[in-house]
N, C-alpha and C positions, 0 to 999 in steps of 0.2 A: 498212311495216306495223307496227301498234304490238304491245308486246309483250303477250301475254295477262297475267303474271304481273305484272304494272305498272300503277298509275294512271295513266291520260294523260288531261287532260281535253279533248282536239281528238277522242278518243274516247268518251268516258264516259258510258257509257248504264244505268246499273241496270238494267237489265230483271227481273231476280230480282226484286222490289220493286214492292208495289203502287202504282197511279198518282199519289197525293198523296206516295208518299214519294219518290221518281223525279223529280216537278217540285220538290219542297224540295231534293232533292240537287242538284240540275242546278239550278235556279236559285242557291244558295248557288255552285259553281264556275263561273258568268258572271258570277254579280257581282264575285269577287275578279278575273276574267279580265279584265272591265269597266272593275275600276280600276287593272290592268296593273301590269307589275314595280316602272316609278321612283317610281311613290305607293307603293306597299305597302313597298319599303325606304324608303324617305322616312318615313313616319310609324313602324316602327321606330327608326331611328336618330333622331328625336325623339321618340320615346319618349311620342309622342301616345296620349291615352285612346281607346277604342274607339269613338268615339260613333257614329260614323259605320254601323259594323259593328251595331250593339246599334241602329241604328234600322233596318238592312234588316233584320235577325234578327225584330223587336217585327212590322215592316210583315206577312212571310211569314206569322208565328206558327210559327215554328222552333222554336223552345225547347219554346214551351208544347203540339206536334204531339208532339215528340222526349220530353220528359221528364214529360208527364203521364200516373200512369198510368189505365188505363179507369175503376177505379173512383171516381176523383178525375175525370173528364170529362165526366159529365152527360148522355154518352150519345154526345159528339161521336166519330163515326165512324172518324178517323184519329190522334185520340190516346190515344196507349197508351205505355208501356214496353218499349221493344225492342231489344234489345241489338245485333242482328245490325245495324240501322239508326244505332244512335247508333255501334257501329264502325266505319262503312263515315263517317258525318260525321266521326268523333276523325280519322279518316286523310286526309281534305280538309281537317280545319283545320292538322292538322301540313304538310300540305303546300306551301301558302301563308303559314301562322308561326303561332311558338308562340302566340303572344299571342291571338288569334283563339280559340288551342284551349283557355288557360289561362281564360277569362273563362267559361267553357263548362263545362270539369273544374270548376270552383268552385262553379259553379251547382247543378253536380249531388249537390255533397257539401254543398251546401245545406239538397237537398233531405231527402236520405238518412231524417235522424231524423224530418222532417216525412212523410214516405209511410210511414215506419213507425209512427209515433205514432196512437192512438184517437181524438188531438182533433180531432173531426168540424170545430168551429171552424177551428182554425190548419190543417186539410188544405185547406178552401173555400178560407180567406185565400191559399194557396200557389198553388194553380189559378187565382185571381184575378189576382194578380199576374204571372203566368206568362202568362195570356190579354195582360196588360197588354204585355208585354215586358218585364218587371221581370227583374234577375238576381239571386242568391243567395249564401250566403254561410255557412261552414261555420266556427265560433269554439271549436276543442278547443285550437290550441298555444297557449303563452305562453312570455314571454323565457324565463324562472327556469326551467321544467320543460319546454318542449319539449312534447311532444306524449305526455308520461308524465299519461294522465288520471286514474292512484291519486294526482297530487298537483297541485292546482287552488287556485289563490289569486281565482277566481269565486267571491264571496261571497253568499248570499242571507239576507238578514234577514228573520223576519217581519213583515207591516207592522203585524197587530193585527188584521187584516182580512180574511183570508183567501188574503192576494195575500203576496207578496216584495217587497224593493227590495234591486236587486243591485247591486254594486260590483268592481269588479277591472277588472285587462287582459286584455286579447289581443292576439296578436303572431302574425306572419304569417301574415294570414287577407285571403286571395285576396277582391278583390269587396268587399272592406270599407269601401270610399269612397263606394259606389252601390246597395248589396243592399238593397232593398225588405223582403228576410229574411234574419235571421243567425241560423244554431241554436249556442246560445249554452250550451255544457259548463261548470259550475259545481257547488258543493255547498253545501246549506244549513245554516247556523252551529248551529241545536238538533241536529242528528241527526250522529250518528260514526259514522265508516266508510260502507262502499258501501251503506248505505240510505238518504245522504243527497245523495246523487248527482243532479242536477240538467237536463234539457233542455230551455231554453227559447227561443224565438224573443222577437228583437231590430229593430226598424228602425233602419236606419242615420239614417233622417231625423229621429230622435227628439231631444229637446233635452238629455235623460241619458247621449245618448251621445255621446262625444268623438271624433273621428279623431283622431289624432297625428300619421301619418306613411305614406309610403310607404317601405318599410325595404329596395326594391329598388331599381333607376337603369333602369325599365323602362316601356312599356308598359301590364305587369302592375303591377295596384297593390293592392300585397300588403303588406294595412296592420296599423298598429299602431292599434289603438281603447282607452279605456275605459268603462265605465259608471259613473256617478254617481250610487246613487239611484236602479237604472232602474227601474221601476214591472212587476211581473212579476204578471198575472193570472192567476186559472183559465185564460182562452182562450186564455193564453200559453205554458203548461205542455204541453213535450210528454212526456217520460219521466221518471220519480223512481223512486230506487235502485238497483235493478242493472238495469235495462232500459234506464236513461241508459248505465249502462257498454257494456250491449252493443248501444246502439243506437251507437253510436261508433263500435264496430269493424265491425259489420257494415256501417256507411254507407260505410267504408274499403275492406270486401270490393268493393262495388259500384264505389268512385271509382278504384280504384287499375288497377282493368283496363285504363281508357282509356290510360294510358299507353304500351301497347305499339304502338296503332293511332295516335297521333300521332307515336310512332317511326319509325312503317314510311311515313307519309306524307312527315316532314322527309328521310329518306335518297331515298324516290323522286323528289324533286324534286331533291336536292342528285346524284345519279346522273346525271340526262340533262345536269344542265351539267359533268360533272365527265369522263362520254365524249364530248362533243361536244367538249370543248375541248382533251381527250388526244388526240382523233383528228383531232384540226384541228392542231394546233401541230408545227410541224417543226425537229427538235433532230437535229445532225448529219445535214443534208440528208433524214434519214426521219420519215415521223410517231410521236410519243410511244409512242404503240400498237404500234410496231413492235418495241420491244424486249421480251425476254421474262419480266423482273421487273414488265413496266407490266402484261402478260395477265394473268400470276397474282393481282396484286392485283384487278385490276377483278373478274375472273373469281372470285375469294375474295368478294368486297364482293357482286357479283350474288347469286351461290346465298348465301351466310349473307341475303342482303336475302328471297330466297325462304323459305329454313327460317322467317324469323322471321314472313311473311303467312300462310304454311300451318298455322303452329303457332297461331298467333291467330286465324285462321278456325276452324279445329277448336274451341279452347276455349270458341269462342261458342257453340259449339252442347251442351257441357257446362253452361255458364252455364245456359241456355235450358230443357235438360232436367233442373234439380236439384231436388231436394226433400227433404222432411224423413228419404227412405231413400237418398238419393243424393246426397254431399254430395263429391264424386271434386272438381266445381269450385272447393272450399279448399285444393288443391296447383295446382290447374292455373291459378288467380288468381294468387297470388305470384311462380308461373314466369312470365307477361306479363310482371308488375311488373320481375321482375327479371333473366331470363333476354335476352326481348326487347329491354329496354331497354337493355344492356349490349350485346349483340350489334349495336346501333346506335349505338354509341360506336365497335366496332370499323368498323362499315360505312364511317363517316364518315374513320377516322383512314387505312383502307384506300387512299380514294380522295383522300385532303388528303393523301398521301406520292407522289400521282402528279401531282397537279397544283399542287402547290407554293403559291408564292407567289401561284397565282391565288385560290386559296382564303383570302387577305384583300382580295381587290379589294371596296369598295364597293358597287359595281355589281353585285354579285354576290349570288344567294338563297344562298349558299356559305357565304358568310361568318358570314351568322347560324345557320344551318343546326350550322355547328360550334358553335359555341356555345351554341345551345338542346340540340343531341344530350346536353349531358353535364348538363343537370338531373335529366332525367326518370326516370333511375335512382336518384337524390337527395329522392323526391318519394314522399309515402304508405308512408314506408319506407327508408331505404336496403336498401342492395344485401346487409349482411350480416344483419339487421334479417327480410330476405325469405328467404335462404340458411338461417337458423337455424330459421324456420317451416316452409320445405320440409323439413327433417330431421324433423320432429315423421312425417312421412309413409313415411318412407324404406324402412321395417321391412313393413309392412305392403305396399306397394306393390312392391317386391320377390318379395319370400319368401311373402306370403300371401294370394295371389288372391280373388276371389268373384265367382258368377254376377251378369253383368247382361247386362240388352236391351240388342243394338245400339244407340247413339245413331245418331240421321241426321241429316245435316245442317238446320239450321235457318234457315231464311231467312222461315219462314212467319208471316202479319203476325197476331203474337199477344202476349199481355201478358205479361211476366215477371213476375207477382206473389208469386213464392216470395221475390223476394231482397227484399222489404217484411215479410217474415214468416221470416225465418231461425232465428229463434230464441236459446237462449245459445248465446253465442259460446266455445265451450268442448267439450272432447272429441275433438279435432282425431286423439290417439295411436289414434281407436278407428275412423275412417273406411278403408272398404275402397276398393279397386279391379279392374277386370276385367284379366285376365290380357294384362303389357302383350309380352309372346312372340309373341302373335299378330297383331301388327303388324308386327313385323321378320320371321315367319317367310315370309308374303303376299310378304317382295321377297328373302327367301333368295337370289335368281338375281344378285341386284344384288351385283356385287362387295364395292363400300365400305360396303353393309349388313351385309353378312356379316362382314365383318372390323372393323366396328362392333360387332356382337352379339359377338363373342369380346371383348370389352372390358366389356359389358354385364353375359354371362356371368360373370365376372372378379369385377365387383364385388358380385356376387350372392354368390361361394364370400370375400370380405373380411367383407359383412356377417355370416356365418355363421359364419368362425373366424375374424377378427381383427379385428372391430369394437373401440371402441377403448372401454375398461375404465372403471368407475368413474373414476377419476381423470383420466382424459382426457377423459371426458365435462366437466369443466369447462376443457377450452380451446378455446376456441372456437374458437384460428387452427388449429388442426387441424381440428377437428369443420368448418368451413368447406373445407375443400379437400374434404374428403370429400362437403361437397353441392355442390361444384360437379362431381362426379364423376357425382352420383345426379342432379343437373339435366339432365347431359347424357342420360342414358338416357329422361327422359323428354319433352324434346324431340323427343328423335327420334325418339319415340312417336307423340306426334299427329303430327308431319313427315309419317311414313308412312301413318296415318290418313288423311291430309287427302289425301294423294297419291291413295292408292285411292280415294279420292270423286271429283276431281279428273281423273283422269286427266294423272296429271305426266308428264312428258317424262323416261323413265328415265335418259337423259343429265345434265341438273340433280340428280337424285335423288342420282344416284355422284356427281358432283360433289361436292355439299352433304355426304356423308357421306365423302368425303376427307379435308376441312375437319373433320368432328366426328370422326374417328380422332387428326386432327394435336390437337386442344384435349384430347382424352381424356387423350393420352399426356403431355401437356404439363401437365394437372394431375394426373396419375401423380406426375411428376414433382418438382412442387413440393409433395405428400403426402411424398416421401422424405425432402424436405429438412426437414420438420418437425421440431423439436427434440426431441419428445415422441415422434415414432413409435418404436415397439419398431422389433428388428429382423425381427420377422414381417411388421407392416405394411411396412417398408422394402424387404423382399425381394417381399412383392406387386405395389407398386408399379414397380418397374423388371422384372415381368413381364407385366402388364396394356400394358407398352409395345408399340404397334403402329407402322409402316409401313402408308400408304393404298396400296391396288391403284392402279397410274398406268397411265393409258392417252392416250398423246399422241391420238388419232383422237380419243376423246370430249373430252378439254379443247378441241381445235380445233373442235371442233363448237359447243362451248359459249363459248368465244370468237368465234363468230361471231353467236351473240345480244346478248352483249353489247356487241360493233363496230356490231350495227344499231341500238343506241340514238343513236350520235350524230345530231343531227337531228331525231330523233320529237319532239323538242317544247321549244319554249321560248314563255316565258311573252310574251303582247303586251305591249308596253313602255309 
């Protein structure tokens, strides 16, 4: 029987999901089924372009069902903007490889400044090429500055004309061999400072534009380009000044989500081979599984694999209900980016410490599996990058509650058109939230909840008398430990949220908050060690330390869902 908390696709039925998007998802998981494991690693490890993929995607109209949204559709019926649908696909493309998902995430930060931008022009042209099968292409970093857009060597001259002719690089811009559109971050040489801030769409197939390179050994071809001259029209123009700057990040808000759902896809594939093969392999006459360091891990790797789908299902449905008085989803975005995705580095190292050396077999979705787990926390951010942004929230979210309507779950087939219209991207210390107490009070019964919340608690009475002073506010490797303190509480916020939607298995729930008592105390702990901490902070910290409630009866209950994956599924070969 397959697991409910699991993708399987010998199961996989969306039913939640109206009929056109139900045949796009289920046909997208036959066709990867279709061309079975030794092609799909095959064309990995040569590091073959996608063609192949990007003409069944073009054939279905995948992309352009998936990423267009209503008011760019013309009226057609089933294209729209929908979060809850493009994360239910990020989690089938991670699950058969990265590469698949990466050609897809690029597309969509492609799109980003184009759905947000007024030119009625370049929106048609985007929906055009998207009906086309055309992919996308999103042009903010460069070698020299990285992805810092206050400092951009995209140059735009005037031509005399009324147009531009622009010149510079770009570096690491996904889709840059093949993007029919590139939205291309630059600023114009007459205007200084953020008024001269630039977003324009580029074709790759243009003669002013140069490839260079591909500056990965992948797949993905995550190019180096520049422009020569490129000839920049009215039609071409999508943002000038500071609405360039915050169409930037905002298109970031949107792309960086996916991350978390093609994490939770690479671990659930890299899972059923990783108990099948633990509980197949027999080392000192018993199987691997038998011993009781192999349970903990698998059984660790399961629930943290559930906290991280429950907590990304819930935020979609934040995503879904934001608006310009409810902006909760600019903490609960970065937590994906980077809570989930880290948590799927551990998923992976969990289960590659029990199966060893199988976890570089060829032959195996394992092997790359490990390998891709550790960009994706690397990706629209790093991880301290995300850490430092969820602190902007920490105060407020805590200590200072505000009414709002229950959110419900969102699965319903509707457009998301706030996140094309977000606004400045600024103001982040002034955004509220609903009191997150009444999540964890709903499972008070649940042991390792409870003794979670005392840790919860804990950091609530830090932020109040020993939050850390002027002068520690500029060190970050402290001010860091401490959001990875406030990350954890709100994990396991929407955890519990999603739980009660859900109807989770109280078993998993203690479980999974075992696991978040052991990570609490353990960044307690590494908060001690901090150079800078007073010794008030120090004395918090080694009192915030908990011990999980342990209950052999529920681990072995829970070790027996995890022992029923081996078998549920492997991929036809």
């Amino acid at each position: 029987m397959a697991d409910p908390l699991l993708f399987n696709p010998r199961t996989y039925d969306p039913a939640h999901f109206d009929p056109e998007t139900r045949r796009l998802l289920r046909a997208t998981v036959d066709w990867f089924e279709d061309r079975g494991k030794r092609r799909l690693i095959e064309d990995y490890r040569s590091r073959a372009w996608l063609a192949d993929f990007l003409a069944f995607a073009a054939k279905e109209g995948l992309f352009a069902a998936f990423l267009t949204p209503a008011a760019a559709a013309d009226g057609h019926p089933d294209k729209r903007w929908d979060t809850a649908r493009i994360a239910a696909l990020n989690e089938i493309f991670g699950f058969y490889g990265l590469d698949y998902w990466y050609a897809w995430q690029v597309t969509i930060l492609g799109l980003g400044p184009v759905w947000q931008s007024d030119n009625a022009a370049a929106r048609a042209r985007a929906a055009e090429l998207l009906a086309q099968g055309e992919v996308f292409a999103f042009g903010l970093s460069e070698k020299t500055h990285g992805a810092d857009i206050y400092n951009t060597d995209m140059l735009l001259e005037a031509d005399g004309d009324g147009g531009f002719l622009a010149s510079g690089a770009k570096y690491y811009i996904g889709n840059g061999n093949a993007a029919g559109l590139v939205s291309v971050f630059g600023r114009r040489t007459d205007i200084e400072g953020p008024d001269g801030y630039v977003f324009f769409a580029a074709d790759s197939r243009h003669p002013a534009y140069h490839l260079v390179k591909n500056v990965v050994d992948s797949s993905k071809y995550v190019s180096e380009f520049r422009l020569e001259n490129y000839p920049v029209g009215p039609d071409d123009v999508l943002h000038t000044g500071r609405a360039a700057f915050d169409a930037a990040l905002n298109t970031v808000n949107v792309g960086k989500f996916n991350l978390c759902t093609a994490s939770i896809g690479i671990c659930e594939h890299a899972m059923y081979e990783a108990v099948t093969h633990a509980r197949n392999r027999i080392l000192y006459g018993r199987p691997v599984t038998a011993f009781p360091h192999v349970r903990r891990e698998l059984t660790d790797a399961y629930v943290r694999l559930a906290g991280m789908k429950l907590f990304s299902d819930r935020a979609v449905d934040y995503f879904r209900s934001a608006g310009p008085d409810d902006r909760r989803y600019l903490l609960f975005n970065p937590m994906t980016k980077m809570k989930v995705t880290t948590e799927g580095e551990k998923v992976i190292d969990l289960m590659w410490d029990v199966i060893a050396a199988k976890g570089f077999e060829k032959d195996t979705y394992f092997a790359q599996a490990a390998t891709e787990i550790r960009g994706l926390p690397k990706l629209e951010g790093t991880v301290h990058v995300n850490l430092a942004l969820i602190l902007k929230f920490m105060g407020n979210h805590l200590l200072n509650p505000a009414e709002y309507a229950p959110v419900p779950t969102r699965l319903d087939a509707a457009d998301d058109a706030f996140l094309f219209r977000q606004g400045p991207a600024r103001g982040l210390g002034a955004v509220r939230f609903h009191d997150w107490r009444a999540a964890y009070d709903a499972y008070a019964e649940v042991p390792n909840v409870a003794r979670f919340r005392e840790q919860a608690d804990a950091l609530c009475e830090f932020v109040a008398t020993a939050a850390p002073d002027e002068e520690q506010s500029r060190d970050l490797d402290l001010l860091l430990a401490v959001g990875q303190l406030f990350a954890l509480v709100v994990h396991g916020q929407l955890i519990l949220e999603q739980a009660r939607l859900t109807d989770l298995d109280a078993d998993v729930l203690d479980e999974l908050f075992g696991v978040l008592v052991r990570d609490f105390s353990a960044h307690a702990v590494e908060l001690h060690g901090k150079d800078s901490a007073t010794d008030a902070q120090q004395s918090w910290a080694l009192s915030a330390v908990r011990r999980p409630v342990v209950d052999e009866a529920r681990s072995a209950r829970v070790w027996e869902r995890v022992e029923a994956l081996s078998g549920a599924y492997e991929m036809a070969p």
